[in-house]
N, CA, C and O atoms as a GROMACS GRO file, in nm:
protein
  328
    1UNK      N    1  -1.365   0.469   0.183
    1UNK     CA    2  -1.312   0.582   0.108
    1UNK      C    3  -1.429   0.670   0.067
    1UNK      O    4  -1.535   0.628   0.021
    2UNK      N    5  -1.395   0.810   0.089
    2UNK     CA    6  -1.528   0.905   0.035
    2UNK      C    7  -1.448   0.962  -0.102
    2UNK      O    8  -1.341   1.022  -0.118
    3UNK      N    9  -1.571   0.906  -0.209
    3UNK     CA   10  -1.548   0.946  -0.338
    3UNK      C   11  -1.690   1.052  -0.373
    3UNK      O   12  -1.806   1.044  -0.332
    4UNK      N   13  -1.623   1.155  -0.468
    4UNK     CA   14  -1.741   1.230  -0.524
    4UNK      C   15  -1.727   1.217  -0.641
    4UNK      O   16  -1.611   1.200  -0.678
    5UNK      N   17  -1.831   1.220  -0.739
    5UNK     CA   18  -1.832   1.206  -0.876
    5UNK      C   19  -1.855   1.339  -0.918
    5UNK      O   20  -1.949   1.393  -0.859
    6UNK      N   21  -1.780   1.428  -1.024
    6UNK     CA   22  -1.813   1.553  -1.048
    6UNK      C   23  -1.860   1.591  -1.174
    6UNK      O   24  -1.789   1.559  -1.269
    7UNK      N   25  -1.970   1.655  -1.198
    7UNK     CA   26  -2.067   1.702  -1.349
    7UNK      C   27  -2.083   1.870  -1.345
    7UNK      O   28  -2.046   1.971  -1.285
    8UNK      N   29  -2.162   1.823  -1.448
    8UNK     CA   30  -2.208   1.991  -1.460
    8UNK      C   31  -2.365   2.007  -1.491
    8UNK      O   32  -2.394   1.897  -1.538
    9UNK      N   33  -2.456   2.067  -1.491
    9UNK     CA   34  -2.564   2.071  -1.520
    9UNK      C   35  -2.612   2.109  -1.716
    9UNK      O   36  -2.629   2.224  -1.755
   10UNK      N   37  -2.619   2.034  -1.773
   10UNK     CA   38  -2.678   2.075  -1.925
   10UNK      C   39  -2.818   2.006  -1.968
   10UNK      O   40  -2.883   1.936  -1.890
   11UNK      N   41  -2.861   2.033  -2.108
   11UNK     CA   42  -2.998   2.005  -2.107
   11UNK      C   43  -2.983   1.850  -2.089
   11UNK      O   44  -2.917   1.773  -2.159
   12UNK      N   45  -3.079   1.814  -1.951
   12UNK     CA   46  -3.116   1.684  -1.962
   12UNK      C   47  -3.017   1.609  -1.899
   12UNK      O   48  -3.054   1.501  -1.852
   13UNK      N   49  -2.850   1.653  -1.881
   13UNK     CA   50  -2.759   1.557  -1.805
   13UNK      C   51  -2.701   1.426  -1.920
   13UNK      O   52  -2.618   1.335  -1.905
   14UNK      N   53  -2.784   1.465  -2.029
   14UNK     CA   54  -2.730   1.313  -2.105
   14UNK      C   55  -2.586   1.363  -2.163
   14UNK      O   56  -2.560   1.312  -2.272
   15UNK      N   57  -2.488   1.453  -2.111
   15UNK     CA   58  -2.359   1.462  -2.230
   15UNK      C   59  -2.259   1.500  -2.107
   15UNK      O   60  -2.257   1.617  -2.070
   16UNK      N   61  -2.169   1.398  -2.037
   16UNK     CA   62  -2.081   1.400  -1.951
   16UNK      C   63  -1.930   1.380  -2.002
   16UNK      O   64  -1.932   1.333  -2.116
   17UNK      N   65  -1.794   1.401  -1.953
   17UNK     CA   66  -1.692   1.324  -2.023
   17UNK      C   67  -1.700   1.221  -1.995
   17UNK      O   68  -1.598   1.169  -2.041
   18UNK      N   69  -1.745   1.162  -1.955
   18UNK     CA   70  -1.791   1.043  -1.913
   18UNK      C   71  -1.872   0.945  -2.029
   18UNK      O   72  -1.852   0.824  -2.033
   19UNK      N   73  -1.951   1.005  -2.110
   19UNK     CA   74  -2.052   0.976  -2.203
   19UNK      C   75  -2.190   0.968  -2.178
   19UNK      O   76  -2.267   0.939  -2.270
   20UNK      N   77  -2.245   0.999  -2.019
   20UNK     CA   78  -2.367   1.010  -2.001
   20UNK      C   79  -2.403   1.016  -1.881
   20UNK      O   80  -2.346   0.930  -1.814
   21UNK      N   81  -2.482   1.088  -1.814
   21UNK     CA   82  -2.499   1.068  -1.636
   21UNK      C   83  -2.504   0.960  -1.602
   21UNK      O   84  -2.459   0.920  -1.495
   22UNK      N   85  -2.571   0.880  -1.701
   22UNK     CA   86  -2.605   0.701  -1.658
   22UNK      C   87  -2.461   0.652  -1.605
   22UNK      O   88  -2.441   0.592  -1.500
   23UNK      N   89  -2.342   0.698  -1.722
   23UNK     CA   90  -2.202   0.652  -1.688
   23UNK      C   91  -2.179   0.698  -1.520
   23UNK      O   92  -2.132   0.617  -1.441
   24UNK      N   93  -2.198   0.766  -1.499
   24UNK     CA   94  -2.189   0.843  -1.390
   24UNK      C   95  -2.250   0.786  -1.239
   24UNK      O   96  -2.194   0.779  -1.130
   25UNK      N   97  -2.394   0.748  -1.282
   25UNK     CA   98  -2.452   0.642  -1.181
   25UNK      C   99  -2.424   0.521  -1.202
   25UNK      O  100  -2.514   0.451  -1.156
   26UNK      N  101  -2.320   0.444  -1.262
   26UNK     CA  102  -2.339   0.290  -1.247
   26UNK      C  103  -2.145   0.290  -1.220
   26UNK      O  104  -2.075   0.191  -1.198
   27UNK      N  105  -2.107   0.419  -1.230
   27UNK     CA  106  -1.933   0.443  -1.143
   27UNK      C  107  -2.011   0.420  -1.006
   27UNK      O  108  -1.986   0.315  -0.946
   28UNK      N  109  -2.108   0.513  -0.949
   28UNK     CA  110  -2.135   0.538  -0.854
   28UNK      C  111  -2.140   0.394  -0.765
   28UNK      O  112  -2.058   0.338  -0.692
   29UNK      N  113  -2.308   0.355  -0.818
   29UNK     CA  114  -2.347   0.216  -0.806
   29UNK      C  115  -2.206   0.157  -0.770
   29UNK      O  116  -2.154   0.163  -0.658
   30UNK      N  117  -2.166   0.115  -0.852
   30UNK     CA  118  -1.995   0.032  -0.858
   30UNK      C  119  -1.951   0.044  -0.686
   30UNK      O  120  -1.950  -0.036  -0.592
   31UNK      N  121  -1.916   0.186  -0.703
   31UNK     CA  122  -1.807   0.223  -0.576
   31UNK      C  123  -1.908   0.160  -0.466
   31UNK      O  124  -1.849   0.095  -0.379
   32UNK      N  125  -2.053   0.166  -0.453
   32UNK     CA  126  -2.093   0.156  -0.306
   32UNK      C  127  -2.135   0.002  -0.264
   32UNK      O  128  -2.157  -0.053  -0.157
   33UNK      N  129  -2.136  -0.046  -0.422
   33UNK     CA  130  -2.122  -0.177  -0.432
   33UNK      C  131  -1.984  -0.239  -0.388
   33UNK      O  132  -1.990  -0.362  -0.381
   34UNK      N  133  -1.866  -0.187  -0.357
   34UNK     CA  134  -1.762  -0.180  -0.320
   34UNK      C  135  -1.720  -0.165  -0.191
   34UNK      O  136  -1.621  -0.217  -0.140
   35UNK      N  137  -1.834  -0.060  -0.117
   35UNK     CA  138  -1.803  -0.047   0.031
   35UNK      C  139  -1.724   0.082   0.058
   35UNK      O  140  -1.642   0.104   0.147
   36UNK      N  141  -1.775   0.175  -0.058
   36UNK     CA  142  -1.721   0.279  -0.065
   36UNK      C  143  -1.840   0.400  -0.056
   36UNK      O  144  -1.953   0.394  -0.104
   37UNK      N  145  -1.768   0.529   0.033
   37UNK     CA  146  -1.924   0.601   0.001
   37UNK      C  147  -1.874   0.663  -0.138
   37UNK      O  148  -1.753   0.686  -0.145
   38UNK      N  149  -1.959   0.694  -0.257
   38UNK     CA  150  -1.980   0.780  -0.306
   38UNK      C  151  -2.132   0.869  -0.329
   38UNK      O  152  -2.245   0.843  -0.286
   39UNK      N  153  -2.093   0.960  -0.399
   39UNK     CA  154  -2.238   1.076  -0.468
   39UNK      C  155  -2.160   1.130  -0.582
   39UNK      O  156  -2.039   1.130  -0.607
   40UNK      N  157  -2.256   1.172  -0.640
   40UNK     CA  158  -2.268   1.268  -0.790
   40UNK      C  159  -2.339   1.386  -0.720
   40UNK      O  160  -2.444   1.389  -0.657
   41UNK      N  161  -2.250   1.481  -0.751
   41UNK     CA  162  -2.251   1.647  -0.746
   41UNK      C  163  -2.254   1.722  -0.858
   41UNK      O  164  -2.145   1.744  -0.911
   42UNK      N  165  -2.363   1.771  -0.914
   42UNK     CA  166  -2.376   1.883  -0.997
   42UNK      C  167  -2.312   1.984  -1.012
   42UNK      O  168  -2.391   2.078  -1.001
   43UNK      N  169  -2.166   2.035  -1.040
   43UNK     CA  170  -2.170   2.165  -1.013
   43UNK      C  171  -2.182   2.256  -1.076
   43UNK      O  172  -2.156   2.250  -1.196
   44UNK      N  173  -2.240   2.410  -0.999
   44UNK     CA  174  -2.316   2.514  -1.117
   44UNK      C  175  -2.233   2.616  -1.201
   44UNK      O  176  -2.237   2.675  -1.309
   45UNK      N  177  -2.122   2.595  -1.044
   45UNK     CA  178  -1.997   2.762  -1.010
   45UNK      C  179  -1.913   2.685  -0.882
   45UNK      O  180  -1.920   2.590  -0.804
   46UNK      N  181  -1.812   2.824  -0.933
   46UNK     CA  182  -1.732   2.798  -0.837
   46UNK      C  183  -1.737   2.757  -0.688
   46UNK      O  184  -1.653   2.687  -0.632
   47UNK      N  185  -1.878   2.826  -0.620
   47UNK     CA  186  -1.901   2.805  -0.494
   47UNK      C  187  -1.942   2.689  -0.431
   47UNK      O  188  -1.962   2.690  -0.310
   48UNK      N  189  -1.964   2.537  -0.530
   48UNK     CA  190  -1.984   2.455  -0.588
   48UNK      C  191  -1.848   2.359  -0.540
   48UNK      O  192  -1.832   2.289  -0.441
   49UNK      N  193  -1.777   2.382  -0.634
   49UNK     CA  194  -1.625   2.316  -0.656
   49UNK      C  195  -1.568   2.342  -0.506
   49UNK      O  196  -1.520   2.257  -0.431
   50UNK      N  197  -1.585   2.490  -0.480
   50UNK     CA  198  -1.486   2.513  -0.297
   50UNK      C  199  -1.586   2.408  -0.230
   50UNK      O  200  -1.515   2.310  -0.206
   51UNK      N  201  -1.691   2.385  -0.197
   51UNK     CA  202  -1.798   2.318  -0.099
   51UNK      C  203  -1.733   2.148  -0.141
   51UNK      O  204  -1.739   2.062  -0.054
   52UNK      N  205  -1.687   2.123  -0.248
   52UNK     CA  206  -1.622   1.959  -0.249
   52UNK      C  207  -1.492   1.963  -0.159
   52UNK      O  208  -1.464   1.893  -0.061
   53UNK      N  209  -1.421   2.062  -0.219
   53UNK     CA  210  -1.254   2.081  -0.147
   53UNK      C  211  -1.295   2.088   0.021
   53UNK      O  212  -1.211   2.028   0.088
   54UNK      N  213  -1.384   2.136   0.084
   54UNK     CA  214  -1.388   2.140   0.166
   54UNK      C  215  -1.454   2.019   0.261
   54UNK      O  216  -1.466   2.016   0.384
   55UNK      N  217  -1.487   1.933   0.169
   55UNK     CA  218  -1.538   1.792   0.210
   55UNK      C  219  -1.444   1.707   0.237
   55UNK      O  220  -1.471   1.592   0.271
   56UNK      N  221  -1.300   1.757   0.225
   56UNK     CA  222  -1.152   1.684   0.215
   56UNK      C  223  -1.209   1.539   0.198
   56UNK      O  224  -1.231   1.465   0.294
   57UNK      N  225  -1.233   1.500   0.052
   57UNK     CA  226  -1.272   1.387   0.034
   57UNK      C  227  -1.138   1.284   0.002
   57UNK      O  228  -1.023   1.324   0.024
   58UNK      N  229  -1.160   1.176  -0.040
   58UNK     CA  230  -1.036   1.103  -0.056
   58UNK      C  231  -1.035   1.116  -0.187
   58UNK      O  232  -0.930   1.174  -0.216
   59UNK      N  233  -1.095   1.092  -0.279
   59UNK     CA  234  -1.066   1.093  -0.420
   59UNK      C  235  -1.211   1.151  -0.478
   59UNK      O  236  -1.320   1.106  -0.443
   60UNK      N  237  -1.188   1.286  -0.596
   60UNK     CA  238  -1.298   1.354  -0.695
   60UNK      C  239  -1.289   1.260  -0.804
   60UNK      O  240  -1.178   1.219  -0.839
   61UNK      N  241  -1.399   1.220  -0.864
   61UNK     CA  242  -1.362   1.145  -1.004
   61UNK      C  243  -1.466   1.283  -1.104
   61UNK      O  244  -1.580   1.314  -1.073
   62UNK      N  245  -1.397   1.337  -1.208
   62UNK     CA  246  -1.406   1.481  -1.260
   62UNK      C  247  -1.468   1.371  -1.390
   62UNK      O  248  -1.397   1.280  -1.433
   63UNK      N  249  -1.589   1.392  -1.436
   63UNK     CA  250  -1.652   1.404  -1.556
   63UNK      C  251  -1.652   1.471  -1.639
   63UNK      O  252  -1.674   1.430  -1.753
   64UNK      N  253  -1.621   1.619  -1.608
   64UNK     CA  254  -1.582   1.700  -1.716
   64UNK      C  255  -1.464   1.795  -1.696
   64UNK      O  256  -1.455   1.831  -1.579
   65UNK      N  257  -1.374   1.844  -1.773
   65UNK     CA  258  -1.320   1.907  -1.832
   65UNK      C  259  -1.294   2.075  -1.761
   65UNK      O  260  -1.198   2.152  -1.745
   66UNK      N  261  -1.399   2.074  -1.743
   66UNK     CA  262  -1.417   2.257  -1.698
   66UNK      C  263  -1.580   2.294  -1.650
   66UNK      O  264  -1.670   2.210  -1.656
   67UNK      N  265  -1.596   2.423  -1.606
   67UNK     CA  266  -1.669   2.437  -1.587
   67UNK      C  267  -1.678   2.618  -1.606
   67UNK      O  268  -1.590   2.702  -1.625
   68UNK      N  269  -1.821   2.629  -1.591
   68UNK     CA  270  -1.816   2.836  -1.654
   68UNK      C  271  -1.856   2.892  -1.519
   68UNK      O  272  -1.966   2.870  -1.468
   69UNK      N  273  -1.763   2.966  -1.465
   69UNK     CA  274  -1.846   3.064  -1.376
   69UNK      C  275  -1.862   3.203  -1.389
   69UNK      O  276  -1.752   3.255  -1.408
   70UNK      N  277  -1.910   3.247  -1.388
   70UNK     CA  278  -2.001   3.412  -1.447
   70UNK      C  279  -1.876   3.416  -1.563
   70UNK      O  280  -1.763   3.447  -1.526
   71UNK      N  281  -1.893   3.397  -1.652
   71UNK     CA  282  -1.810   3.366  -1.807
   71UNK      C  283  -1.673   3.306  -1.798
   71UNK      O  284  -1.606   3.289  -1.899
   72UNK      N  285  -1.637   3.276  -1.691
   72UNK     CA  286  -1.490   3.251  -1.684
   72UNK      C  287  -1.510   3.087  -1.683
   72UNK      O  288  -1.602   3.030  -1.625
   73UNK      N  289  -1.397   3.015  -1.765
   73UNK     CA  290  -1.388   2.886  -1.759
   73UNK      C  291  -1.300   2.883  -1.662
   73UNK      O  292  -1.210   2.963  -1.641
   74UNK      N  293  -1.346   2.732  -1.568
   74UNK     CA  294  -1.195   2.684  -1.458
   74UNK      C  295  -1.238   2.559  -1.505
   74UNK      O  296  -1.346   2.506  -1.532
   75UNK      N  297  -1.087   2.523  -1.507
   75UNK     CA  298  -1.028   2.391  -1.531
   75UNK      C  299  -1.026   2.280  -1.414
   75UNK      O  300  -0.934   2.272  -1.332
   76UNK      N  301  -1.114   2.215  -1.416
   76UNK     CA  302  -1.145   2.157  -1.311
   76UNK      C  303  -0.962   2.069  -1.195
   76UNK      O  304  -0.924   2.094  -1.081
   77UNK      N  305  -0.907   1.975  -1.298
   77UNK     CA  306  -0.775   1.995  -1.272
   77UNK      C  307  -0.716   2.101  -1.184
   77UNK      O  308  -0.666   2.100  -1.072
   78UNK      N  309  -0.737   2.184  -1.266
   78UNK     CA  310  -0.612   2.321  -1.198
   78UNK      C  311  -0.690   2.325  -1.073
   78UNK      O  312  -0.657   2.268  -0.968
   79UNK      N  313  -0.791   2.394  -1.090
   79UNK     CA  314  -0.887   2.404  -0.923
   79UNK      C  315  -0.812   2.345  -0.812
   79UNK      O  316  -0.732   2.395  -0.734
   80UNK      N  317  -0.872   2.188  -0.828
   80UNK     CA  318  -0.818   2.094  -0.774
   80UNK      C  319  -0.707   2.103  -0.717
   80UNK      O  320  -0.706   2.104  -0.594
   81UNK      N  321  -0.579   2.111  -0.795
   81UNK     CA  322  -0.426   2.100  -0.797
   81UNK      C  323  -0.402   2.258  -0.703
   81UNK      O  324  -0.312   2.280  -0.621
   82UNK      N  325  -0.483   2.329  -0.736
   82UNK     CA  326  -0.459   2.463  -0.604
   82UNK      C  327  -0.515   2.422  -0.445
   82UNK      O  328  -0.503   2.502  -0.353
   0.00000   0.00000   0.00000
């Protein structure tokens, strides 16, 4: 199964919904320990989020909430669900 783990870039990476990038690498760890591919993707903007959709992955696991592109919040969800 191709899994992506999804973030956002802030100072340092230590504040994910997740509770911390660390959370983020030991999901990761987990899955490939599993026999699964995953990665953790930063994203900056929108052009970002289309470049996953277009990876037609099997499952995004979303760390956060939203994300800002040139001032506009997207809801990572909704994205997705379009």
């Amino acid at each position: 199964m191709n899994i992506e783990i999804l973030t956002i870039p802030n100072n340092t990476l230590k504040e994910t919904g997740l509770g911390s990038f660390q959370a983020c690498e030991n999901i990761m760890e987990s899955l490939l320990d599993s026999n699964h591919n995953a990665i953790i993707t930063i994203c900056k903007n929108e052009t970002d989020l289309f470049a996953i959709v277009k990876r037609k992955l099997n499952f995004v696991v979303a760390a956060v909430k939203y994300i800002f592109n040139n001032g506009q919040k997207i809801w990572i969800s909704e994205y997705f669900d379009k």
